[in-house]
N, C-alpha and C positions, 0 to 999 in steps of 0.2 A: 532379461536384459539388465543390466550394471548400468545406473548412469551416475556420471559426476559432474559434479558441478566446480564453475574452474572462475576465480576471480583473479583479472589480469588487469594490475595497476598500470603497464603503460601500453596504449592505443597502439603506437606505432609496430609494437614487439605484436600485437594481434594477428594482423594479417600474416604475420609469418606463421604463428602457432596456429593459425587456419588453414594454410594452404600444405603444413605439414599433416596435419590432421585428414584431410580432403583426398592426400594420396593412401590413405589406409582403407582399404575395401569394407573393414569390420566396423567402422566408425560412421556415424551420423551427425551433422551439426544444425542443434536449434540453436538458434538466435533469441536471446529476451531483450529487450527495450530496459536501459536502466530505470530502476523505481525511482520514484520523486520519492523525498524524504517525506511525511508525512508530517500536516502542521499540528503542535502539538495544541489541545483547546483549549482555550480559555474559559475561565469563567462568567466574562463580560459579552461573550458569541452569543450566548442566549439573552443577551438583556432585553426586550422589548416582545418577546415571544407573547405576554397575556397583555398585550398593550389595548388591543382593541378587542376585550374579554373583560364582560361583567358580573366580574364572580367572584364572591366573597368565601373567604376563608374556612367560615362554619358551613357554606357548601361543600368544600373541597373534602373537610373535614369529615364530613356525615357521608360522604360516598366514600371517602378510602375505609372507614369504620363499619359498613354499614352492609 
C-alpha cells in the first residue's frame, strides 16, 4: 500500500477533496490532529532544578570522573 501525505492550506476546500476522495473504492481516509508547534527550550526552564539539592561540586565532580 502507497500512502500520501497531503497538506491542504485552505479548511473550506477540505471537505470537498474528502468527499471526492470517499467515492473512490481504492482509497482510505486517516484523519491526524494538526501538531502543536513545539516550544522551543529555554535555557532558564531548568533554572531551580538543584534548588533543594545539597550537593557540592567536587561531589558531582568525583562521580562523573570516577
Amino acid at each position: 500500500m502507497t500512502q500520501i501525505l497531503l497538506n491542504v492550506s485552505d479548511d473550506s476546500k477540505l471537505k470537498d477533496l474528502e468527499k471526492i476522495l470517499a467515492e473512490l473504492d481504492y482509497v482510505t481516509i486517516e484523519k491526524n490532529a494538526k501538531k502543536q508547534p513545539k516550544k522551543k527550550a529555554s535555557f532558564l526552564d531548568a533554572a531551580g532544578v538543584w534548588k533543594n539539592r545539597s550537593v557540592s561540586a567536587d561531589e558531582i565532580r568525583n562521580k562523573a570522573w570516577n
